[in-house]
C-alpha positions in Angstrom: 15.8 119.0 76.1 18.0 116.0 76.7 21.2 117.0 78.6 23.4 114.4 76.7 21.5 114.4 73.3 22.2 111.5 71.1 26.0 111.6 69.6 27.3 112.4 73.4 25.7 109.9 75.4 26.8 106.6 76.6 24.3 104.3 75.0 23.9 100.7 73.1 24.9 101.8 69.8 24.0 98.4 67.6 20.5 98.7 69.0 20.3 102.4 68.4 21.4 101.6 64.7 18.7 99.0 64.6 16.1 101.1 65.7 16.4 103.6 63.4 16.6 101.5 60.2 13.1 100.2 61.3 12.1 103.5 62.2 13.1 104.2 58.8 11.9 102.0 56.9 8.6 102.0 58.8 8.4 106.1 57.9 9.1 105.3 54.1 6.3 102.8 53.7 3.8 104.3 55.8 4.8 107.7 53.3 4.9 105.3 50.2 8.2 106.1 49.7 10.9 102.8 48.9 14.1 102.9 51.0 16.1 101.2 48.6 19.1 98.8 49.4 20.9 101.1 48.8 19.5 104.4 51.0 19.7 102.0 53.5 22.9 101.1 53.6 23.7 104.7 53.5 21.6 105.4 56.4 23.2 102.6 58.2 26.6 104.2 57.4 25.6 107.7 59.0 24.2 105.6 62.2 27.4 103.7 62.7 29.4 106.9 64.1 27.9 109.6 65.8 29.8 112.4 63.6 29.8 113.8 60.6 30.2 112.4 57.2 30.9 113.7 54.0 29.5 112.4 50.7 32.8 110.9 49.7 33.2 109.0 53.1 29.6 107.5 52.5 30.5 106.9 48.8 33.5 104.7 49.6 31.9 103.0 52.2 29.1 101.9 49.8 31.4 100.9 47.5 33.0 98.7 49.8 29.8 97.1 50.2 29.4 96.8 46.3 26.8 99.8 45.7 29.3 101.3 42.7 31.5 104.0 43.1 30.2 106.7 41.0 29.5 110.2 43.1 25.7 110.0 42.2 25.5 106.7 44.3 26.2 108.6 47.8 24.6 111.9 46.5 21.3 110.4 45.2 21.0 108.2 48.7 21.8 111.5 51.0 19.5 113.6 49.0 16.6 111.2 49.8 17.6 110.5 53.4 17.7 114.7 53.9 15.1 115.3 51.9 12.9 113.1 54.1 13.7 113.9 57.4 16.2 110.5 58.0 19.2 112.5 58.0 20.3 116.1 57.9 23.1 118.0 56.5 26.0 120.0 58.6 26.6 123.0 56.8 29.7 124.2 58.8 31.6 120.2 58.1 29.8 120.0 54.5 29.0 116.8 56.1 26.3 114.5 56.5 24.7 113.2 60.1 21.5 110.7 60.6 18.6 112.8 62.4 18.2 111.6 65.8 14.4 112.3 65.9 13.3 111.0 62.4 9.7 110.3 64.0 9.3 114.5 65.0 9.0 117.5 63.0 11.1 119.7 64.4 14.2 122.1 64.5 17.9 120.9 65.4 20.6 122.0 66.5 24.1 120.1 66.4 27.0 120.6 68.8 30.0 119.5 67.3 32.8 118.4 69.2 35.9 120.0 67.3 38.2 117.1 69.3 36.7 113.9 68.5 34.9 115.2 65.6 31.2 113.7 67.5 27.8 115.6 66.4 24.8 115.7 68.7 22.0 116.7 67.7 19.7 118.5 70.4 16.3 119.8 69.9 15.2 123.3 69.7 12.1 125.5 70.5 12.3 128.2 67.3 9.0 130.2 68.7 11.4 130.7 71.3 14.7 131.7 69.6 16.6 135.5 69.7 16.3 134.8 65.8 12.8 134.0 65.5 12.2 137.3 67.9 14.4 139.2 65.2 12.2 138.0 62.5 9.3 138.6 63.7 9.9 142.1 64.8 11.0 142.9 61.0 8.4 140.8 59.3 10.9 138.2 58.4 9.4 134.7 57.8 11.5 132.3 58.3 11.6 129.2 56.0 14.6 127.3 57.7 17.5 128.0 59.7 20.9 125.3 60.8 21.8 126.2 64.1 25.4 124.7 64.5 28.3 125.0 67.2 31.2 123.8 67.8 33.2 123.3 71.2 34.2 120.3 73.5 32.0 117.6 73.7 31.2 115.7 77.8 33.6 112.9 76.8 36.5 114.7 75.8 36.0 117.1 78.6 36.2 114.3 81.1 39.1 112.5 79.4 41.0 116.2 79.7 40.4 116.6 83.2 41.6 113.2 84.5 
């Protein structure tokens, strides 16, 4: 696991945002699947910042950028980018977040930074979790957990202690 996962590391955000879009649209054609102008654009909205969103923070963002302002624009976009792996929701915020790891099937978890409001999202091992090892012993099967926490972020640490 990455010590600084994405969202807390110092990195060259315009390329990262680049990246992904291709990523992204790479992943929807190779799936057959059309990311739209305006998925996109949502997409690129949840890449810009490295913290939550809500729904009504993406919707008046695309309607900035001339998508329409009606609710269904943002839902219908964030459904489709969660839905397929391009972006994943933060229960605890009610809040929206592009996956850092669109490319991998796999289990996050997000450390949210209750100062600057940042979300990283780390990778997990669930084989290996307490709540896997809970499951199994009671013939639980789990069909999908959100592993989310919330405390101080590297950044703000460092800016409190100088």
């Amino acid at each position: 696991m990455d010590p600084n996962p994405i969202g807390f590391a110092k990195h060259d955000h315009s390329h990262c945002v680049q990246d992904a879009v291709a990523a992204a649209d790479r992943m929807c054609r190779d799936a057959g699947l059309q990311l739209t102008p305006v998925r996109q654009r949502a997409l690129e909205i949840l890449l810009e910042e490295h913290r939550a969103l809500g729904a009504y923070d993406v919707l008046a963002r695309l309607s900035e950028d001339g998508f329409g302002s009606q609710p269904p624009v943002a839902y219908r976009a964030l459904d489709f980018l969660t839905k397929h792996g391009l972006a994943h929701k933060i229960e605890r915020l009610n809040a929206f977040i592009a996956c850092a790891h669109p490319e991998d099937r796999h289990t996050p978890a997000f450390l949210i930074c209750t100062s600057c409001h940042a979300v990283a999202e780390a990778e997990t091992d669930p084989s290996h979790s307490l709540m896997s090892q809970i499951a199994e012993a009671t013939g639980f099967r789990i069909s999908r957990a959100v592993l989310e926490a919330e405390g101080t972020c590297p950044n703000c640490l460092e800016k409190e202690d100088a």
